[in-house]
Structures are given as structure tokens and as C-alpha cells.
KETIGU-550615 format. One record per atom (N, C-alpha, C): x, y, z. Coordinates in steps of 0.1 Angstrom, whole numbers, padded with zeros to 4 digits, always signed. Layout:
BEGIN
XYZ ...
//
This chain:
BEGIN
+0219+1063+0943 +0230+1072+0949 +0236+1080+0937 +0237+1093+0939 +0244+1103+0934 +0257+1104+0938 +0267+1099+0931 +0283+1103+0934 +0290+1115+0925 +0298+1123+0929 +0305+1136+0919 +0316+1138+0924 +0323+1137+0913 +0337+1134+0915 +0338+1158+0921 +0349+1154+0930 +0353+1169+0929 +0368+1175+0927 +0374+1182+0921 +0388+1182+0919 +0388+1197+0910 +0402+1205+0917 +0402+1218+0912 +0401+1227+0920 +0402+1239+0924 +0398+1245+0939 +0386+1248+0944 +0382+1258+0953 +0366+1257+0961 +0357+1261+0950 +0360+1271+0934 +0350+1273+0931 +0346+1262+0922 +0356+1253+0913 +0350+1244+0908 +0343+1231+0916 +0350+1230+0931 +0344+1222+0936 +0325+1223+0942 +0327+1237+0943 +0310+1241+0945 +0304+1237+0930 +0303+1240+0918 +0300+1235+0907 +0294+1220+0911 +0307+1219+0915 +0307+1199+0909 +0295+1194+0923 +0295+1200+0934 +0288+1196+0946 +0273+1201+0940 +0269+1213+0930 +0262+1219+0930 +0252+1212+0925 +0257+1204+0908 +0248+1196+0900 +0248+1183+0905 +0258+1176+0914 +0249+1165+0920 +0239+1166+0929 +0238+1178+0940 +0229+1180+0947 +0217+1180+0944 +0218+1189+0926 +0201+1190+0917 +0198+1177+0919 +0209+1168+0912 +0205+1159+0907 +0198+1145+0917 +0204+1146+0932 +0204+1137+0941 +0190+1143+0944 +0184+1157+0945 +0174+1161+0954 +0162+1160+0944 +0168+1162+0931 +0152+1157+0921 +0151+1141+0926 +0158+1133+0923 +0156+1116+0927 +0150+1115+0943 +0154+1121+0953 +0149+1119+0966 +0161+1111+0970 +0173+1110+0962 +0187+1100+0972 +0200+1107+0975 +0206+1099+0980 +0216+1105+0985 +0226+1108+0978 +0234+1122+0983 +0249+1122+0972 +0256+1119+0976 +0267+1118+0977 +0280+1113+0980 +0292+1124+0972 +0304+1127+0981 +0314+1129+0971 +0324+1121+0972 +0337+1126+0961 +0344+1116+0955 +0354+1124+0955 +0366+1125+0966 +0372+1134+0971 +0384+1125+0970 +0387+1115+0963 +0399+1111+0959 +0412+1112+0954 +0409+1121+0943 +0413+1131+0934 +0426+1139+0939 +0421+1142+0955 +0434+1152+0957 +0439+1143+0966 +0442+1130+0963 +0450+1124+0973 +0468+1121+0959 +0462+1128+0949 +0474+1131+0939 +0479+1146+0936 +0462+1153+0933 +0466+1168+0929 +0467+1170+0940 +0476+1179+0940 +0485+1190+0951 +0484+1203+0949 +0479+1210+0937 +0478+1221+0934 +0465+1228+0949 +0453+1219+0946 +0445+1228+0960 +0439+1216+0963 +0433+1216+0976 +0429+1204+0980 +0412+1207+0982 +0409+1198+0993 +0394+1197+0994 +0389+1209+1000 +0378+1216+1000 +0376+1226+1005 +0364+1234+1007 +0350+1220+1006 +0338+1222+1008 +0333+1219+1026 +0338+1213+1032 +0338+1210+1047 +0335+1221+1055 +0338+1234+1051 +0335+1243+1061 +0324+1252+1061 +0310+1244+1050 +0302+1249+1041 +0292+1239+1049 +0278+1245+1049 +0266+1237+1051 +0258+1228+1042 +0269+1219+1036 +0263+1208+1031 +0262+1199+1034 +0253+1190+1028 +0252+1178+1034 +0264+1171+1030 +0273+1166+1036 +0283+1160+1033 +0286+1148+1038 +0290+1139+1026 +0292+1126+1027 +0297+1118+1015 +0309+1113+1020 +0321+1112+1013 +0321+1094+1010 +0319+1097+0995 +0320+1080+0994 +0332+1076+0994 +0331+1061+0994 +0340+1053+0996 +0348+1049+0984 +0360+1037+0982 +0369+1032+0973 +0356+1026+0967 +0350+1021+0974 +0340+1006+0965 +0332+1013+0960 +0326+1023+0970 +0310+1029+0960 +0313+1034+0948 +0328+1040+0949 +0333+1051+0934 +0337+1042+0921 +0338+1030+0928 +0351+1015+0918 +0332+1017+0914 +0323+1009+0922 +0310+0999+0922 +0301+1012+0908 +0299+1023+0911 +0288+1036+0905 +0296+1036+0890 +0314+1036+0888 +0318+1043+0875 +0314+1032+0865 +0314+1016+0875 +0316+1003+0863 +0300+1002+0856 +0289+1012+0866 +0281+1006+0859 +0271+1021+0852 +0277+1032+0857 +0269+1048+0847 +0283+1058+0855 +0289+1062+0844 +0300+1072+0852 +0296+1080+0833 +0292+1091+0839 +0288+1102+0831 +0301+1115+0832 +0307+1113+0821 +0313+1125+0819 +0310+1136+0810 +0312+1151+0816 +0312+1161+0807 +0314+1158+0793 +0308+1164+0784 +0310+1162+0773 +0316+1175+0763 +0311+1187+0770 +0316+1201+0763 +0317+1210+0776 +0318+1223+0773 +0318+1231+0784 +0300+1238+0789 +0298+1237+0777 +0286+1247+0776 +0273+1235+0786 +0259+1240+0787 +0252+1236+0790 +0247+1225+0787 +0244+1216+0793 +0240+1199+0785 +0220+1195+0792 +0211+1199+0785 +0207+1195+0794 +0204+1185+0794 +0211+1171+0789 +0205+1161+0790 +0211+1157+0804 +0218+1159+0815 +0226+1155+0826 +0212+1156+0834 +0204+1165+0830 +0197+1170+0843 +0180+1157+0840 +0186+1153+0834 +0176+1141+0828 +0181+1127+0829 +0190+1126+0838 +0197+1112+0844 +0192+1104+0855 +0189+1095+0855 +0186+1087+0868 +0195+1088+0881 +0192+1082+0892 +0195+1083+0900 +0207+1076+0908 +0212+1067+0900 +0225+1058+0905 +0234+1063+0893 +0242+1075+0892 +0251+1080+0883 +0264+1086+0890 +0274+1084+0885 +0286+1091+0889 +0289+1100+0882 +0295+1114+0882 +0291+1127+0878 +0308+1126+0878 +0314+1133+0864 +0327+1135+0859 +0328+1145+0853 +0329+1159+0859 +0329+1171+0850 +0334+1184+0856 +0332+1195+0853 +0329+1207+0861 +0317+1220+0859 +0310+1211+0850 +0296+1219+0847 +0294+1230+0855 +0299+1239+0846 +0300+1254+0851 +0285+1260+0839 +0276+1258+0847 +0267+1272+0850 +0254+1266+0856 +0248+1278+0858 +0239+1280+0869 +0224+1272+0863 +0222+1266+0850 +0217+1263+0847 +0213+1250+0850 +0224+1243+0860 +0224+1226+0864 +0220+1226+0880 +0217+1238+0882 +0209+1237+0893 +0199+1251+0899 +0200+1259+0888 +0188+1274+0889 +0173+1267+0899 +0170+1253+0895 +0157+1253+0901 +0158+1251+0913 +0169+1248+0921 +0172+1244+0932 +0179+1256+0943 +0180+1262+0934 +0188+1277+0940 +0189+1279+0956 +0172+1278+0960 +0173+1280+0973 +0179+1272+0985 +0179+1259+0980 +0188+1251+0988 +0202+1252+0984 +0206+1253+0973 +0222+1257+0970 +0226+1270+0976 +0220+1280+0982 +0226+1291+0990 +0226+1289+1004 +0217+1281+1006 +0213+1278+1019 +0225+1268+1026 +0231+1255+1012 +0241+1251+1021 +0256+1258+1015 +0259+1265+1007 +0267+1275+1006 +0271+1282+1015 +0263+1288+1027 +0267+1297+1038 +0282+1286+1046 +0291+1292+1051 +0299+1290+1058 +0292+1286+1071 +0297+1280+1080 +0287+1272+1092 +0294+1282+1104 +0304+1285+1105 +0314+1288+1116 +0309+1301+1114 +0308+1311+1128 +0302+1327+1125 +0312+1333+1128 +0312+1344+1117 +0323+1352+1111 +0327+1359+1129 +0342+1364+1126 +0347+1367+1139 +0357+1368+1138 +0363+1380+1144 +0379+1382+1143 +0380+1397+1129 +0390+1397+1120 +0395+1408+1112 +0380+1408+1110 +0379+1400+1101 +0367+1396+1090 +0350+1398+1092 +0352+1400+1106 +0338+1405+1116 +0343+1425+1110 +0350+1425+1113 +0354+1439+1112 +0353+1442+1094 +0355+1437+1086 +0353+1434+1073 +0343+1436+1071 +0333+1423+1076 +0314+1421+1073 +0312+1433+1076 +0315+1442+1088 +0303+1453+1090 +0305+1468+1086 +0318+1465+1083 +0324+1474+1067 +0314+1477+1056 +0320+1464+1051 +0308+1461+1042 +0295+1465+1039 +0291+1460+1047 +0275+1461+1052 +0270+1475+1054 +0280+1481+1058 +0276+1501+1060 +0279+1511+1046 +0282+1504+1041 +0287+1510+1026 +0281+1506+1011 +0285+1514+1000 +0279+1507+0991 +0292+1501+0984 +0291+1484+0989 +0300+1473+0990 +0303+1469+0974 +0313+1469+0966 +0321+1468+0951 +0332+1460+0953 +0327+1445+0956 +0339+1431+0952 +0343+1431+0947 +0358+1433+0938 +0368+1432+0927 +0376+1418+0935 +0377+1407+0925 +0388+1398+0925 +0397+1399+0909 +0408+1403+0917 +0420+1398+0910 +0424+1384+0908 +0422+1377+0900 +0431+1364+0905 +0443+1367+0891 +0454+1356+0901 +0469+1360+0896 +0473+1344+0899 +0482+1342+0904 +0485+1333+0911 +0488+1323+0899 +0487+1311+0898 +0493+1300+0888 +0489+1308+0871 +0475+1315+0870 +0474+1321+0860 +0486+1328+0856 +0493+1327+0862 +0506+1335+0857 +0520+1332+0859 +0524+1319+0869 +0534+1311+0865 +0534+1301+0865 +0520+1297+0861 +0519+1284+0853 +0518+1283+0838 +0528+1280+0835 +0525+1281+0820 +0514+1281+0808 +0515+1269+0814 +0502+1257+0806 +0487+1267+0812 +0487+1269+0822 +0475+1274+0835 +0473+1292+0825 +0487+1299+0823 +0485+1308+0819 +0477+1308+0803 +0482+1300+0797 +0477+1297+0780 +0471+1292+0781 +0458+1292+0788 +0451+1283+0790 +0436+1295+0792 +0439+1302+0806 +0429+1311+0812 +0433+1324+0809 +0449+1328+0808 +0451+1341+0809 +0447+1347+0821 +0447+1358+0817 +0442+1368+0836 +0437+1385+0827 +0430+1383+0835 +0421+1398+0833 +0430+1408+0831 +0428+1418+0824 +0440+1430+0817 +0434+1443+0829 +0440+1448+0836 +0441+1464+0843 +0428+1471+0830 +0434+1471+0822 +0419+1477+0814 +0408+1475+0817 +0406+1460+0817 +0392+1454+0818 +0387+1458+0837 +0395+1462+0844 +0390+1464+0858 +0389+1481+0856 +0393+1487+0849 +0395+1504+0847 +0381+1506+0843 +0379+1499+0835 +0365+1498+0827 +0355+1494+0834 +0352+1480+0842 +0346+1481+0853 +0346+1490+0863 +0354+1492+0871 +0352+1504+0874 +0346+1519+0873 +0350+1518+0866 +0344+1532+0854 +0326+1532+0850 +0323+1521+0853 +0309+1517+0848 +0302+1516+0859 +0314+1508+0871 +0301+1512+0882 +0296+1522+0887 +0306+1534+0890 +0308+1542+0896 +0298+1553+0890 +0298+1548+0873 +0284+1554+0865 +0272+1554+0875 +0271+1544+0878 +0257+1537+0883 +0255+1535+0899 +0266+1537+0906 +0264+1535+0926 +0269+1546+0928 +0261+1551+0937 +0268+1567+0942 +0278+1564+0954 +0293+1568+0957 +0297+1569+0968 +0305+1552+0967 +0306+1550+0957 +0316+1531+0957 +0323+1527+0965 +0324+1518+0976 +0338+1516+0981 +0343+1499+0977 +0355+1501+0971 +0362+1485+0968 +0368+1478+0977 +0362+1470+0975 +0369+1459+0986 +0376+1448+0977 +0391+1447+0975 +0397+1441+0966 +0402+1425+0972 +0399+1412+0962 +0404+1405+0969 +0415+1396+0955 +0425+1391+0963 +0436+1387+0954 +0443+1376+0960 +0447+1372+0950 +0461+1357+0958 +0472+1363+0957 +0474+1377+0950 +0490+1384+0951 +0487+1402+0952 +0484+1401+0966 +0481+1416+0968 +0494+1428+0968 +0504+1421+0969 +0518+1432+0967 +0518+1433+0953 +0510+1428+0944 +0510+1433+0930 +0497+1443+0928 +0488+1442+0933 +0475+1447+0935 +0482+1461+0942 +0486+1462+0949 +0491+1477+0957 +0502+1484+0950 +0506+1473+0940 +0519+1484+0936 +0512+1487+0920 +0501+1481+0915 +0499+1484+0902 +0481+1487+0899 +0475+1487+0907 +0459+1485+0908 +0455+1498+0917 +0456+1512+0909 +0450+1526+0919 +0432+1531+0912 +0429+1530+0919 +0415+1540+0913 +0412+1551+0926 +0407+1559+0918 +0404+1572+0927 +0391+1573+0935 +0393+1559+0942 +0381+1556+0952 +0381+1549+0966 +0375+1547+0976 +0379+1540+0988 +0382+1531+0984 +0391+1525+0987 +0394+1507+0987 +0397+1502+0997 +0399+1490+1002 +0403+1477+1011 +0407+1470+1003 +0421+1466+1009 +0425+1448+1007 +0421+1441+1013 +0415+1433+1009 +0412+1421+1019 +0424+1411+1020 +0435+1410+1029 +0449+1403+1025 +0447+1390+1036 +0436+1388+1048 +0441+1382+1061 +0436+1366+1059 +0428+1358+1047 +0421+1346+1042 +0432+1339+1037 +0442+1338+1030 +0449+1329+1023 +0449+1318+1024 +0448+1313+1034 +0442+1296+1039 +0427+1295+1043 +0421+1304+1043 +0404+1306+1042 +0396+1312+1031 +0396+1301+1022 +0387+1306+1007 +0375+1309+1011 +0366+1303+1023 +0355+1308+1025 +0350+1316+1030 +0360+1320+1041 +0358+1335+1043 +0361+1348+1035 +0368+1348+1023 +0370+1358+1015 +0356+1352+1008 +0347+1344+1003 +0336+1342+0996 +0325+1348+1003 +0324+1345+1021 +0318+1352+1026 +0317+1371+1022 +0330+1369+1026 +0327+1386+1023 +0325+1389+1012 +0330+1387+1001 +0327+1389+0988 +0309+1389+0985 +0303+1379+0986 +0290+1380+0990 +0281+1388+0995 +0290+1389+1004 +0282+1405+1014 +0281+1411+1005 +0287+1420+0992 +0292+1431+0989 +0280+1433+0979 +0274+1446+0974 +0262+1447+0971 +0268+1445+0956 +0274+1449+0947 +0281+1447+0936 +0294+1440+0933 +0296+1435+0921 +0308+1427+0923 +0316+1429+0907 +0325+1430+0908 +0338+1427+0895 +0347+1414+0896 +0339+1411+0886 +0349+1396+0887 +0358+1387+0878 +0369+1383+0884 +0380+1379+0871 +0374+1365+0865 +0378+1361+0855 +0378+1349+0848 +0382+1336+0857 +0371+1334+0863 +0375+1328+0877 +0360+1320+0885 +0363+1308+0887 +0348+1300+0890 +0347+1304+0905 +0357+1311+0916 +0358+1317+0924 +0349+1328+0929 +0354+1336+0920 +0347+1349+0922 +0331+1351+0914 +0335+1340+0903 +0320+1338+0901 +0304+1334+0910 +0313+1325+0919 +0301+1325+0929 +0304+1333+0939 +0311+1341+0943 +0314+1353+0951 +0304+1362+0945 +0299+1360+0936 +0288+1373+0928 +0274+1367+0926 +0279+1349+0924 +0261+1347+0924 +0256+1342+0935 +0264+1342+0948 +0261+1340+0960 +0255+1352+0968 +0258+1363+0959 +0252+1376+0964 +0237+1380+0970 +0234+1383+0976 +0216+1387+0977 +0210+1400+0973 +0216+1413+0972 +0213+1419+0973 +0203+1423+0955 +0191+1426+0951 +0184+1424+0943 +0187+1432+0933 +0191+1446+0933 +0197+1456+0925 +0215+1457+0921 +0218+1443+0924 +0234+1442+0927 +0237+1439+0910 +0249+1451+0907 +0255+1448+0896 +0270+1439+0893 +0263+1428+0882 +0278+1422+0881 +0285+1424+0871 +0297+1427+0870 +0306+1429+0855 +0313+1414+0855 +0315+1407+0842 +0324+1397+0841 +0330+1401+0832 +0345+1393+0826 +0344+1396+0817 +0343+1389+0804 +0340+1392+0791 +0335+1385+0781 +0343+1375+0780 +0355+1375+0775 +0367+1362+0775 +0371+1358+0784 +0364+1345+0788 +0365+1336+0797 +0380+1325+0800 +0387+1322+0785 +0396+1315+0782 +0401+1323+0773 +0419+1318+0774 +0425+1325+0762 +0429+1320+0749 +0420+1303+0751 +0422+1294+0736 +0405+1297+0738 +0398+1292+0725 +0385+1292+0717 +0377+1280+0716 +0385+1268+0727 +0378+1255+0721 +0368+1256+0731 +0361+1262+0743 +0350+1262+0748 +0342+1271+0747 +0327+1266+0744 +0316+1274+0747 +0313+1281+0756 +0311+1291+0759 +0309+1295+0772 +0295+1305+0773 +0284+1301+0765 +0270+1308+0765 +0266+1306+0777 +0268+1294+0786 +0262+1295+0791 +0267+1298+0805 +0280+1300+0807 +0284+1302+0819 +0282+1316+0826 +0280+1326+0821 +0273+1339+0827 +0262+1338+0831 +0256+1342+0840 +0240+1345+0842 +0236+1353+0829 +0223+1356+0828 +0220+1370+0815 +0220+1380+0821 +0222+1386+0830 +0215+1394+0839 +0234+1403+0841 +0242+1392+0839 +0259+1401+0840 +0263+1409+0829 +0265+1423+0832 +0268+1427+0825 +0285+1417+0818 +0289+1426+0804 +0298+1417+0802 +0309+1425+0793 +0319+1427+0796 +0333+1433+0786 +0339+1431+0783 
//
């Protein structure tokens, strides 16, 4: 049995769902998660359930019985590949952010990534937006990055520059752009975020992370903040010519690696 702890919001919890699933579907056993965690943190809760995975939630004993005898934790940020060389009764303690702990698996990881519930309502009206346009995902994230102290000195938040610039780079490259902006503080987004192009807010998700992921997805191109969110908002994407901007500074302290957390293939500023 494959157990992985998850804790953090939807995008780190896809991570953490991501590399047990490699890891349970190379062995042929089952995963389990370990959804414990937010029965203290309060900050965001659980928030893979509305997603087509196989889900199943271990227990007090399996999580007490798996840590006493292989509870593997992260060791840096960057790519490890000795994890992906673990046996099959391991408990998984990390947030192994990048696509490298499960690239060979890809197709089943998108496959249970889709949302289960079919889109409907604003957001139906959104998808076919989307879909008719040449679709440019911008996430802002704001939110604790910015009155959380600790949260801010920590990650920082993308500078108006760094999206001016994106911008400016797409619009090199896709004829006819339209943005579809998504944010956790869109009255800051409207009073300080103008470019001389179509846009949309997307404002109607706040209690639906997966439906702004869905759409995000849709979108044939994507700009994305410093954020494990919007990161798979862009590598959820399908579209084969789809450009991604990240940006280069991932954190605003130096103690993590981060080679490996971009695809190669994103562009980077």
C-alpha cells in the first residue's frame, strides 16, 4: 500500500496525489490518502473529491501502522529520483513539485484530473467562450501572499511587470488574444491590472477551485503566477502549440532548488 500524506490547497494536494499514484500504479497496489492533516490546518481544506480519482482515504491505523515502519519524507525541493525507486508499502511526506515524479504516467494523471461533475451554469458559458477564441489564462494569486506575513516572505507575489511582459510576449506570438483573468482578489485585479486587450474575470468559483482549473485548462495559452495552482492550470492544458510563461523566481528566499519545477518547454521571466 501506497499512503500520501496531503495538506496545502488543491494545487499542492494534486502533486502529493500525483507521485503516489506513479508510485502505487508502477507496484500494481493501492493508494490511499492521508487527509488528516486538515482536521488542524484551517487555512484550505481537502479538495481532490471532485476530481476522477481513485479515491480512498486511509485510516488512523493504516497512517499510525505505514509511518512506524517506511514514512519517507521530502528531502529538498528539487527532483529526487531516488523516491521513484521505492517499494511499495511507503508513506509519502512531501510536496514533490514537479512533473518529473510522474511524466511516465501522464496519461492516467490527466485522465483522473478531469472534474467528474459536467460543467454548467456561468462556467458552461465561460467553457464555450473559451473554446471560440484564442484562450490566454492569467492567474493572479494574491490572497495570504499578501497578508500573511510569513506566507508573503516566503513566496512573494508576481510584480504587474512580470504580467506586462507576459503579455507583451504573447500577444508577439497569438493573433487576436483574449484574457481570461483568474484571481482570489479581483477588485484589486480591476482597479490595477489594464491591458489593451479583451479580457474576462473569471469572479463566480471562490468555493470552486476546480472549476476555475477547468477553465483555466481549456485556455489555449496560459500566464502563470508563482503558484502550484495555476501551475497545473497550464500543465493540464492540451492544446499542442500552447504557450506557457512562468515566472523565473519562484520564492522570495533562495533556500530551494527549483530546476526542476518548470517543464523545459515554459517559457520563463
Amino acid at each position: 500500500m501506497i499512503i500520501t500524506k496531503l495538506i496545502g490547497g488543491m494545487g499542492n494536494q494534486l502533486f502529493q496525489y500525483a507521485v503516489g499514484r506513479r508510485l502505487a500504479h508502477h507496484h500494481g497496489v493501492l493508494l490511499k490518502i492521508d487527509i488528516t492533516a486538515f482536521r488542524e490546518y484551517k487555512l484550505r481544506s481537502y479538495h481532490l473529491n471532485p476530481l476522477n480519482i481513485i479515491e480512498s482515504v486511509a485510516t488512523d491505523e493504516e497512517i499510525d501502522d505505514l509511518k512506524n515502519r517506511h514514512w519517507i519524507r521530502e528531502r529538498h525541493f528539487h527532483f529526487d529520483p531516488e523516491i521513484l525507486q521505492l517499494g511499495s508499502d511507503v508513506y509519502l511526506d512531501g510536496y514533490w513539485q514537479s512533473e518529473k515524479y510522474f511524466k511516465d504516467i501522464e496519461g492516467i494523471i490527466r485522465n483522473e484530473f478531469i472534474v467528474r461533475e459536467p460543467v454548467n451554469g456561468e462556467n458552461e458559458r465561460h467553457l464555450n467562450q473559451i473554446q471560440s477564441c484564442n484562450a490566454v489564462a492569467i492567474h493572479i494569486r494574491r490572497g495570504d501572499y499578501v497578508t500573511n506575513p510569513s506566507a508573503n516572505q516566503y513566496h512573494g507575489v508576481c510584480s504587474l511587470e512580470y504580467y506586462y511582459q507576459a503579455v507583451a510576449l504573447i500577444a508577439e506570438r497569438v493573433g487576436n488574444p483574449h484574457f481570461f483573468i483568474f484571481s482570489d482578489e479581483w477588485d484589486w485585479v480591476r482597479e490595477n491590472f489594464h491591458i489593451n486587450y479583451p479580457v474576462t474575470i473569471i469572479n463566480n468559483n471562490a468555493n470552486w477551485p476546480e472549476q476555475d482549473l477547468r477553465l483555466m485548462s481549456a485556455c489555449r495559452h496560459h500566464i502563470i503566477a508563482n503558484s502550484s495552482f495555476s501551475w497545473w492550470g497550464a500543465w493540464l492544458g492540451t492544446h499542442p502549440d500552447r504557450i506557457v510563461i512562468a515566472p523565473q523566481k519562484w520564492f522570495n528566499t533562495p533556500e530551494h532548488c527549483t530546476q526542476d519545477l518548470l517543464p523545459e518547454y515554459w517559457l520563463k521571466i
